[in-house]
Backbone atoms as SQL, in Angstrom:
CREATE TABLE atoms (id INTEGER PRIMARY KEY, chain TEXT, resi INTEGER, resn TEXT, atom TEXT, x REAL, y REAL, z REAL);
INSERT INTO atoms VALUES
  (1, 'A', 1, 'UNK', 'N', 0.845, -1.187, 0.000),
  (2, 'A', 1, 'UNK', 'CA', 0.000, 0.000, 0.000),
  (3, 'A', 1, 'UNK', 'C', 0.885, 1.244, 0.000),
  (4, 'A', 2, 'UNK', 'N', 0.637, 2.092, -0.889),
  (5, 'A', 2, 'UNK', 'CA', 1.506, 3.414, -0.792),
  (6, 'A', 2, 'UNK', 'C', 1.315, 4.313, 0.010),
  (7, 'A', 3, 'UNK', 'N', 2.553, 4.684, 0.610),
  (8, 'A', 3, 'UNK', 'CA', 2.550, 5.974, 1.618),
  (9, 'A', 3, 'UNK', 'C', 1.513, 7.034, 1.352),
  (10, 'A', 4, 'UNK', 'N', 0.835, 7.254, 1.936),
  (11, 'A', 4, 'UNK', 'CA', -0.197, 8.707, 1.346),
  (12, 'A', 4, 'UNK', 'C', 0.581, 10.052, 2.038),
  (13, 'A', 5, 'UNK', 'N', 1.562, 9.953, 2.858),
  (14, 'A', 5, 'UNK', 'CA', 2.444, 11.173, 3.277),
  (15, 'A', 5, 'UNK', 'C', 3.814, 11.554, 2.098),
  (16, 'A', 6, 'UNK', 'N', 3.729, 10.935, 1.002),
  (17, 'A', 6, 'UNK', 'CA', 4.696, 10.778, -0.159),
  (18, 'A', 6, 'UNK', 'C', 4.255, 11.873, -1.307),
  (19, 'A', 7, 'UNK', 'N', 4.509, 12.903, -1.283),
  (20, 'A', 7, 'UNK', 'CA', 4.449, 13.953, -2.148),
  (21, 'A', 7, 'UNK', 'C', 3.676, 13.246, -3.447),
  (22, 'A', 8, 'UNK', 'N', 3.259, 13.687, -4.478),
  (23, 'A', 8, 'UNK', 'CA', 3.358, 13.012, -5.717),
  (24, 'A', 8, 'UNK', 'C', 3.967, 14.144, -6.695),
  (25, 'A', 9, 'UNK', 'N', 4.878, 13.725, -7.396),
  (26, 'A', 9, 'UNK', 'CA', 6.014, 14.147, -8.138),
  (27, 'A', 9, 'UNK', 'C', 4.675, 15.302, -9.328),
  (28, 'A', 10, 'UNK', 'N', 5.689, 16.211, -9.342),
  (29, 'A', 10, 'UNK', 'CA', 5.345, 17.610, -10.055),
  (30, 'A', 10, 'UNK', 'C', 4.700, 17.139, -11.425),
  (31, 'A', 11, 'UNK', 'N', 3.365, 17.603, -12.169),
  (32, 'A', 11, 'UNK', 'CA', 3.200, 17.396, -13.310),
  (33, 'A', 11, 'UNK', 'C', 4.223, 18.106, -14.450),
  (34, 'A', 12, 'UNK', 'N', 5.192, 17.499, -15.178),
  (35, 'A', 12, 'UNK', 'CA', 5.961, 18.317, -16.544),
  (36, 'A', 12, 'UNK', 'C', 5.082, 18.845, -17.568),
  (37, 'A', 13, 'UNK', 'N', 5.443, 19.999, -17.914),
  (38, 'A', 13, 'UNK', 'CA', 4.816, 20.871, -18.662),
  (39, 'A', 13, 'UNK', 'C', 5.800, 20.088, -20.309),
  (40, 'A', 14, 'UNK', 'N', 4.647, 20.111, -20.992),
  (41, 'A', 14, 'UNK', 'CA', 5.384, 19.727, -22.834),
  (42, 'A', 14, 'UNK', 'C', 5.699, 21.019, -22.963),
  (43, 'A', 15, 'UNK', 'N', 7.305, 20.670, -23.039),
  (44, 'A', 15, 'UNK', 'CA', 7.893, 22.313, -23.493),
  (45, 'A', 15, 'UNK', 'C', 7.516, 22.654, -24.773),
  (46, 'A', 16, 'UNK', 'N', 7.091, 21.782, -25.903),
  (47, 'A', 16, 'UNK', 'CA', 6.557, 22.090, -27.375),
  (48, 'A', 16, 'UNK', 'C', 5.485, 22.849, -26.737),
  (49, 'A', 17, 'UNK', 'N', 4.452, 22.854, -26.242),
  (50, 'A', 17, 'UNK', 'CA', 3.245, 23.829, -25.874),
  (51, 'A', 17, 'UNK', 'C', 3.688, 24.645, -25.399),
  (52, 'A', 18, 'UNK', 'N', 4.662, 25.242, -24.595),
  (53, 'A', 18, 'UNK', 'CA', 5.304, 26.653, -24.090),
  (54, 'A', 18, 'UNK', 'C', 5.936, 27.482, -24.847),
  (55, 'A', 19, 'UNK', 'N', 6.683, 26.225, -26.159),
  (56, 'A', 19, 'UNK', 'CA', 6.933, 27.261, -27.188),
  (57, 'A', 19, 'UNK', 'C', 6.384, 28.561, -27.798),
  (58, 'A', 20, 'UNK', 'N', 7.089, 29.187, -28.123),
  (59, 'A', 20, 'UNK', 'CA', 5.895, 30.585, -29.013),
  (60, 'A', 20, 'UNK', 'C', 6.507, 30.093, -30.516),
  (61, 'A', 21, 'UNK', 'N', 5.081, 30.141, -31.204),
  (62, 'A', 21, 'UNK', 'CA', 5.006, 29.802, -32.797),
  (63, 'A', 21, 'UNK', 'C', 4.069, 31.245, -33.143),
  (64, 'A', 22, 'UNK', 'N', 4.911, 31.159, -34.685),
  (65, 'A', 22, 'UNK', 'CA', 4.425, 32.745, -34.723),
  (66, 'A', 22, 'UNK', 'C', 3.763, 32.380, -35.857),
  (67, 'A', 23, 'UNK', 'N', 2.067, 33.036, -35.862),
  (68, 'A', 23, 'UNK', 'CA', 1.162, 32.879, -37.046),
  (69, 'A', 23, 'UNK', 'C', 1.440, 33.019, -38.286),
  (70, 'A', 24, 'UNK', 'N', 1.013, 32.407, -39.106),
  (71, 'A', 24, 'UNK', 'CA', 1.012, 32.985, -40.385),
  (72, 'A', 24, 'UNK', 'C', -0.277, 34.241, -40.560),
  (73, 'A', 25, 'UNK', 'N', -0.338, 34.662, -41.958),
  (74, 'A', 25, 'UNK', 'CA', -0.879, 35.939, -42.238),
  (75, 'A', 25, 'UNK', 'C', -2.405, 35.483, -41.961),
  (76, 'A', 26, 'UNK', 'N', -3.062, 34.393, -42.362),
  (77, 'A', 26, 'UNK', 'CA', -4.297, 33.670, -42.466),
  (78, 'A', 26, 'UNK', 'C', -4.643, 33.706, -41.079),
  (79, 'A', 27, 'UNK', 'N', -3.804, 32.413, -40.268),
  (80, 'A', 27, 'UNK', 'CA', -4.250, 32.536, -38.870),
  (81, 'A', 27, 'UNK', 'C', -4.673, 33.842, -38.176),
  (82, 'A', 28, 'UNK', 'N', -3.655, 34.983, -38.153),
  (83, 'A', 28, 'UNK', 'CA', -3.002, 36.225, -38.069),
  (84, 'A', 28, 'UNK', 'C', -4.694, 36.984, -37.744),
  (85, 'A', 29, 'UNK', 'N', -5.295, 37.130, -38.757),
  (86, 'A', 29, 'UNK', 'CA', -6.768, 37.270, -38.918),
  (87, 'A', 29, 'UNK', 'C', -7.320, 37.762, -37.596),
  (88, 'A', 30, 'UNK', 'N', -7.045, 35.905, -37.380),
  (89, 'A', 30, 'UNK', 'CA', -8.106, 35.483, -36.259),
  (90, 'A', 30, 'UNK', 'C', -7.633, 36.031, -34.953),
  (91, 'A', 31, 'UNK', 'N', -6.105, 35.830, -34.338),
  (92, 'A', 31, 'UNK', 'CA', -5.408, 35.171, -33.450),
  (93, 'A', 31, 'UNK', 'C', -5.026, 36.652, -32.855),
  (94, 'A', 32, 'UNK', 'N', -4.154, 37.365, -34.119),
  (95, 'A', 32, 'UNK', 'CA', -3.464, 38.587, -34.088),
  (96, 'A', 32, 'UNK', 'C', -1.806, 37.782, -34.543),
  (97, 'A', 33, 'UNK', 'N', -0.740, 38.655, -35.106),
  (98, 'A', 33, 'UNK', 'CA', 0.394, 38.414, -35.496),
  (99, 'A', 33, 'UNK', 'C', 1.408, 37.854, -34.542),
  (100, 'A', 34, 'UNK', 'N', 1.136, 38.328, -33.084),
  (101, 'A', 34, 'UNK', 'CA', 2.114, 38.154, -31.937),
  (102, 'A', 34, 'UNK', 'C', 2.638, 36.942, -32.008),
  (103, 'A', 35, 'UNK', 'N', 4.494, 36.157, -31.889),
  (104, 'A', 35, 'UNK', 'CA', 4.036, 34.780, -31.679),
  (105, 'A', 35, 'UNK', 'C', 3.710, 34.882, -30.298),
  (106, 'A', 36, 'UNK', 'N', 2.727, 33.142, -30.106),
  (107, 'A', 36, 'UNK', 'CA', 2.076, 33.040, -28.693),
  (108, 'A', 36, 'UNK', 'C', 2.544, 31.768, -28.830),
  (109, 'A', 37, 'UNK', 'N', 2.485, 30.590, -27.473),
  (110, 'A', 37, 'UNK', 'CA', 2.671, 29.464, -27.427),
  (111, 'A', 37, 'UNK', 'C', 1.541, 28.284, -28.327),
  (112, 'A', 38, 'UNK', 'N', 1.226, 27.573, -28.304),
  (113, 'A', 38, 'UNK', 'CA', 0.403, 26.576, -28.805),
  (114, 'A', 38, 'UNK', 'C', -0.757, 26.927, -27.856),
  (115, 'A', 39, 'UNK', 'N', -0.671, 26.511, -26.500),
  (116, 'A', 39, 'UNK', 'CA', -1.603, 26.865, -25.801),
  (117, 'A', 39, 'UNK', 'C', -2.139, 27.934, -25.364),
  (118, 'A', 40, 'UNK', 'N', -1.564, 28.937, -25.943),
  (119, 'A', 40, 'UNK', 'CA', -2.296, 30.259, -25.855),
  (120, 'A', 40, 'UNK', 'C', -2.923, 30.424, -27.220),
  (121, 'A', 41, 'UNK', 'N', -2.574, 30.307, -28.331),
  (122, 'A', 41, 'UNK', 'CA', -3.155, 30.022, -29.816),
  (123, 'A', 41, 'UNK', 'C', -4.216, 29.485, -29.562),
  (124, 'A', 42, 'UNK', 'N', -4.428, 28.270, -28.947),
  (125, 'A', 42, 'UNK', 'CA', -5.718, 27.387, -28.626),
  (126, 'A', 42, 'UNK', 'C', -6.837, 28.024, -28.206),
  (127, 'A', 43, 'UNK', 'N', -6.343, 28.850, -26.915),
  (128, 'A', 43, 'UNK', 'CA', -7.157, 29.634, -25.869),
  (129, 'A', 43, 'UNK', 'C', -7.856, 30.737, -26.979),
  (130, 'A', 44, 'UNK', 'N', -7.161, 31.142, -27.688),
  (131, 'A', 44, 'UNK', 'CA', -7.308, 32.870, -28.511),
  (132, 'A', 44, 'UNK', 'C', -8.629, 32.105, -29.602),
  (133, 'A', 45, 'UNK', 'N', -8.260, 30.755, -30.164),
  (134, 'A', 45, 'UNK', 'CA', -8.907, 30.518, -31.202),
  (135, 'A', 45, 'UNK', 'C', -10.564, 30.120, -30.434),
  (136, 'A', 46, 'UNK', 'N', -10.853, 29.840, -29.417),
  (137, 'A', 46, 'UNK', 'CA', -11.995, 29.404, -28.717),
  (138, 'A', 46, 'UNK', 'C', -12.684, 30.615, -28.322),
  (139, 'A', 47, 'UNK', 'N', -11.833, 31.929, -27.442),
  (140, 'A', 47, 'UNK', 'CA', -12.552, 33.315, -27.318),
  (141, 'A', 47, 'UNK', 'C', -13.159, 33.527, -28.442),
  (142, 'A', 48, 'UNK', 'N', -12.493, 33.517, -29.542),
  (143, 'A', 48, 'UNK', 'CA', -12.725, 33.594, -31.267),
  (144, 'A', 48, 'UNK', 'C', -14.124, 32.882, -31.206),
  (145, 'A', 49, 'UNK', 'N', -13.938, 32.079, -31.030),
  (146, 'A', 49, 'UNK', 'CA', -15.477, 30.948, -31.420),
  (147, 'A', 49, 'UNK', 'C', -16.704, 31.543, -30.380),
  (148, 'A', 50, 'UNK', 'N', -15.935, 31.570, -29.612),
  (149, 'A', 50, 'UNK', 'CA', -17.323, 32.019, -28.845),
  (150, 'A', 50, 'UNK', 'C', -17.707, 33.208, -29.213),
  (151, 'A', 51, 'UNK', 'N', -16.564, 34.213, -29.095),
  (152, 'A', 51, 'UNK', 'CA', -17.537, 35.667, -29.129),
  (153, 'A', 51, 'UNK', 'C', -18.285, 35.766, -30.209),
  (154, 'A', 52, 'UNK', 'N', -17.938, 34.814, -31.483),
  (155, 'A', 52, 'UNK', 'CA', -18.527, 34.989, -32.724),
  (156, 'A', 52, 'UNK', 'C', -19.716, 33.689, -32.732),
  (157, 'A', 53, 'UNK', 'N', -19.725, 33.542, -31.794),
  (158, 'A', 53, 'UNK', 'CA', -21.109, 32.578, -31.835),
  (159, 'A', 53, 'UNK', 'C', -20.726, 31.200, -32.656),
  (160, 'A', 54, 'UNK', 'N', -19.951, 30.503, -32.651),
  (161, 'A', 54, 'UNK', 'CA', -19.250, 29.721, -34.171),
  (162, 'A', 54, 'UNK', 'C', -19.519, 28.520, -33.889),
  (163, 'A', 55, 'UNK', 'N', -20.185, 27.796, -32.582),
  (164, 'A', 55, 'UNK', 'CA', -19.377, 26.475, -31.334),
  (165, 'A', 55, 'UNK', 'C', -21.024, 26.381, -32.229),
  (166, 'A', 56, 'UNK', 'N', -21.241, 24.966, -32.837),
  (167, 'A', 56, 'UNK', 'CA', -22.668, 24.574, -33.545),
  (168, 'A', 56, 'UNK', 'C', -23.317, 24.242, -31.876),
  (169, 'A', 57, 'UNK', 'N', -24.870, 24.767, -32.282),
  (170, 'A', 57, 'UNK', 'CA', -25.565, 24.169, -30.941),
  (171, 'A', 57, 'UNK', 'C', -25.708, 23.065, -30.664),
  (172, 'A', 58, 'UNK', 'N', -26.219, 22.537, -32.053),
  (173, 'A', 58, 'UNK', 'CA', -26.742, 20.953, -31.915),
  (174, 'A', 58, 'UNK', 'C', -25.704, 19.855, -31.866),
  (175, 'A', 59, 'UNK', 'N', -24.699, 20.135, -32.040),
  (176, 'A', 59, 'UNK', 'CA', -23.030, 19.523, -32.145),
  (177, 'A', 59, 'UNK', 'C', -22.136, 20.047, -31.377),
  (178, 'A', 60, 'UNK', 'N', -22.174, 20.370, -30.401),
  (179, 'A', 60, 'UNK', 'CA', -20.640, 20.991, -29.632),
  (180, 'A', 60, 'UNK', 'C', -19.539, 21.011, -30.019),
  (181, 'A', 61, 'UNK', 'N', -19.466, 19.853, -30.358),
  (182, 'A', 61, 'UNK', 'CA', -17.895, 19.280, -30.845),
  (183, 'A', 61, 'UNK', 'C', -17.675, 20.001, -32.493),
  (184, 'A', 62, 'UNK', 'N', -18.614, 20.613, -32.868),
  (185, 'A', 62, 'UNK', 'CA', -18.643, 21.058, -34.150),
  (186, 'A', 62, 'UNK', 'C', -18.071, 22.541, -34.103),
  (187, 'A', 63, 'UNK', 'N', -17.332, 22.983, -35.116),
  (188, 'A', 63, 'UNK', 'CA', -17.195, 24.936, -35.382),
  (189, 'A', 63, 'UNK', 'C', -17.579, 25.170, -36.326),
  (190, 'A', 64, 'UNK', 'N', -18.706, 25.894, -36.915),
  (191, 'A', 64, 'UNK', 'CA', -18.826, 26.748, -37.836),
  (192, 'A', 64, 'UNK', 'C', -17.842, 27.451, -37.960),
  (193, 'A', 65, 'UNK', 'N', -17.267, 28.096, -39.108),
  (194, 'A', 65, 'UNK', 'CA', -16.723, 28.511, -40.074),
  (195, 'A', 65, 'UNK', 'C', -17.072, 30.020, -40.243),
  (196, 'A', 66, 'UNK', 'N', -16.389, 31.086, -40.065),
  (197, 'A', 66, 'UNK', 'CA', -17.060, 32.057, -41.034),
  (198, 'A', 66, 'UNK', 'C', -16.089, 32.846, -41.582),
  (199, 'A', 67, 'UNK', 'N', -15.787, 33.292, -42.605),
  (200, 'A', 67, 'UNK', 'CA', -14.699, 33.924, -43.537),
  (201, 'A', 67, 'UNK', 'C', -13.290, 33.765, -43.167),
  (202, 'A', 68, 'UNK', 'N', -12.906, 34.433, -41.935),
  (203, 'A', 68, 'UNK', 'CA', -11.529, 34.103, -41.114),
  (204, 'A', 68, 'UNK', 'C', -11.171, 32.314, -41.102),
  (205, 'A', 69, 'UNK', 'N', -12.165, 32.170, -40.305),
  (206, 'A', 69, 'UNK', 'CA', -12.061, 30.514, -40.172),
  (207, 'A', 69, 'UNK', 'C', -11.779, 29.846, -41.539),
  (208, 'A', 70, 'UNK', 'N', -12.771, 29.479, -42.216),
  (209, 'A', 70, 'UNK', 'CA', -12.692, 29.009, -43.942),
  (210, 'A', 70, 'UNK', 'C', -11.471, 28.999, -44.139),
  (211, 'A', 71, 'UNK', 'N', -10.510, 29.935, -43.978),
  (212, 'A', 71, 'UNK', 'CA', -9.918, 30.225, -44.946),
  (213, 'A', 71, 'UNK', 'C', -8.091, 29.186, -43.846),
  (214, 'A', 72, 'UNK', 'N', -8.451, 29.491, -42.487),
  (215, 'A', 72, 'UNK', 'CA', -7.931, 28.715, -41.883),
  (216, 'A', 72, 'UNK', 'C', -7.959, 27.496, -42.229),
  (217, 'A', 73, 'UNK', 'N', -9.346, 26.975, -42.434),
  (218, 'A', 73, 'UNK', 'CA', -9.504, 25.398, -42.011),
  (219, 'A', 73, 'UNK', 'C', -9.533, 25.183, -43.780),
  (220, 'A', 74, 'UNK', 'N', -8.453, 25.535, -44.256),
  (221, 'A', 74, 'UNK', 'CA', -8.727, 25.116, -45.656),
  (222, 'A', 74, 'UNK', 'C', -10.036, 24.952, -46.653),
  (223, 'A', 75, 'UNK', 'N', -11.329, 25.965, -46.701),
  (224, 'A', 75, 'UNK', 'CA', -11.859, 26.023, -47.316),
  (225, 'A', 75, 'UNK', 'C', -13.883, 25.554, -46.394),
  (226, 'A', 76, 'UNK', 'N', -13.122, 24.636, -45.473),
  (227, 'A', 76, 'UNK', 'CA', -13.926, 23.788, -45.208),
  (228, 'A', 76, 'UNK', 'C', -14.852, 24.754, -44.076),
  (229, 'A', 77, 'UNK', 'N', -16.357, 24.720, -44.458),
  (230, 'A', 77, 'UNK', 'CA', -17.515, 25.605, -43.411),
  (231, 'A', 77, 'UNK', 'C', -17.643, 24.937, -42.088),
  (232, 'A', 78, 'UNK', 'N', -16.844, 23.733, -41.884),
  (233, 'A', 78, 'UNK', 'CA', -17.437, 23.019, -40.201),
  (234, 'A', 78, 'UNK', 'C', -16.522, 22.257, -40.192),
  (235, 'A', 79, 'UNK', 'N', -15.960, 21.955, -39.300),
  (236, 'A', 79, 'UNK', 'CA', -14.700, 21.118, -38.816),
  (237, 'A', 79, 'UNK', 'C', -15.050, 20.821, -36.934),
  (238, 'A', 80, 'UNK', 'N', -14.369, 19.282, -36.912),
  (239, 'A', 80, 'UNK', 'CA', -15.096, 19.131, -35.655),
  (240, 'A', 80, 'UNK', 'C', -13.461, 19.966, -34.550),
  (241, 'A', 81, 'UNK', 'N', -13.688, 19.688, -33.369),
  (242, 'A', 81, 'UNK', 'CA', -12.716, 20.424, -32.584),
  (243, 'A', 81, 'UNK', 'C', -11.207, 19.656, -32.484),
  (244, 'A', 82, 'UNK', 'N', -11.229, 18.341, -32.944),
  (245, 'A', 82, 'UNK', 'CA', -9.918, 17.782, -33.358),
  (246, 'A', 82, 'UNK', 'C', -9.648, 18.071, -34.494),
  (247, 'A', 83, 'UNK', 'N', -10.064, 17.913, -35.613),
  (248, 'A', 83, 'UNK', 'CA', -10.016, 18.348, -36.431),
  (249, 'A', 83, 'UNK', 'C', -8.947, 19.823, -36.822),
  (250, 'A', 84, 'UNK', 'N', -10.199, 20.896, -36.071),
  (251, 'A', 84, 'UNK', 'CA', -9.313, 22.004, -35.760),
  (252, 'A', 84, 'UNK', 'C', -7.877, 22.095, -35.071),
  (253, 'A', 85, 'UNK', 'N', -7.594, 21.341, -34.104),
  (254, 'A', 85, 'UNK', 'CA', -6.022, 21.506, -33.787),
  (255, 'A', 85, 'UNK', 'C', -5.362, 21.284, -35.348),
  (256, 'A', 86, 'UNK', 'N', -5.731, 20.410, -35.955),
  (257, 'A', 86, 'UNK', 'CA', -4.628, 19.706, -37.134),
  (258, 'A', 86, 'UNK', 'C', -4.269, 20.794, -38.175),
  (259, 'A', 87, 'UNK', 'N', -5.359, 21.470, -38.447),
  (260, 'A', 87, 'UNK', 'CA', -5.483, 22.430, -39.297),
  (261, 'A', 87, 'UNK', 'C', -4.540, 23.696, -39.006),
  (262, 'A', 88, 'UNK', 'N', -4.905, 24.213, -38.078),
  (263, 'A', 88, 'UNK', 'CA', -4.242, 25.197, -37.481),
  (264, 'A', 88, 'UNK', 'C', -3.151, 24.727, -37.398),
  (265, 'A', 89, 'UNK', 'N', -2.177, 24.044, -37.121),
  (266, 'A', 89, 'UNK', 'CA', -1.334, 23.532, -36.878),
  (267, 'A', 89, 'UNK', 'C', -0.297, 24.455, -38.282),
  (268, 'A', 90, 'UNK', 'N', -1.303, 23.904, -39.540),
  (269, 'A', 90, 'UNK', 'CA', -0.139, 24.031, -41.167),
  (270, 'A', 90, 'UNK', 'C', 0.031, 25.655, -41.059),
  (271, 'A', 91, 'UNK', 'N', -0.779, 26.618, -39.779),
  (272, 'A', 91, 'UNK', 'CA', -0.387, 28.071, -40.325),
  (273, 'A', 91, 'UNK', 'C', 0.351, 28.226, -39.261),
  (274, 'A', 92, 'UNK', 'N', 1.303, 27.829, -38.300),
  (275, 'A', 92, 'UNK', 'CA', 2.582, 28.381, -37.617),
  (276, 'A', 92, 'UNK', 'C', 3.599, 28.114, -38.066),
  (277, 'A', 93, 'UNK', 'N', 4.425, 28.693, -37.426),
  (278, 'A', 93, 'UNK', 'CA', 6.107, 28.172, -38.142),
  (279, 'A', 93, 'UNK', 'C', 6.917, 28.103, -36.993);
């Protein structure tokens, strides 16, 4: 049985997500030009969705699309929320 007075060892942060990746012009749009880490990109692209109403009702897991987005998600009007990481992904460097 394990000690329950035994610390449990620190969660490691993925230093790839702390990185700052800097947008391309497309993302840029949405996000703003600044580089930001992955996980702040993430965070920026969801304020995005929400304030613009984008998160489908009847689908959660779904994003509407609207001009900015499209043009992100390669063309495509709805992409589910995995989806979206992959995409976003081809506009940092």
């Amino acid at each position: 049985m394990p000690d329950s007075t035994t610390p449990k060892p620190a969660r490691k942060l993925n230093p790839a997500l702390s990185k700052p990746v800097q947008p391309d012009e497309i993302l840029s749009a949405v996000i703003g030009s600044t580089p930001v880490s992955r996980g702040e990109m993430t965070k920026k692209l969801w304020e995005y969705i929400k304030k613009n109403g984008l998160q489908d009702q009847a689908k959660k897991t779904n994003i509407n699309a609207d001009e900015k987005l499209k043009a992100v998600f390669g063309g495509k009007s709805q992409v589910t929320m995995f989806e979206m990481t992959k995409l976003v992904s081809a506009h940092v460097k």
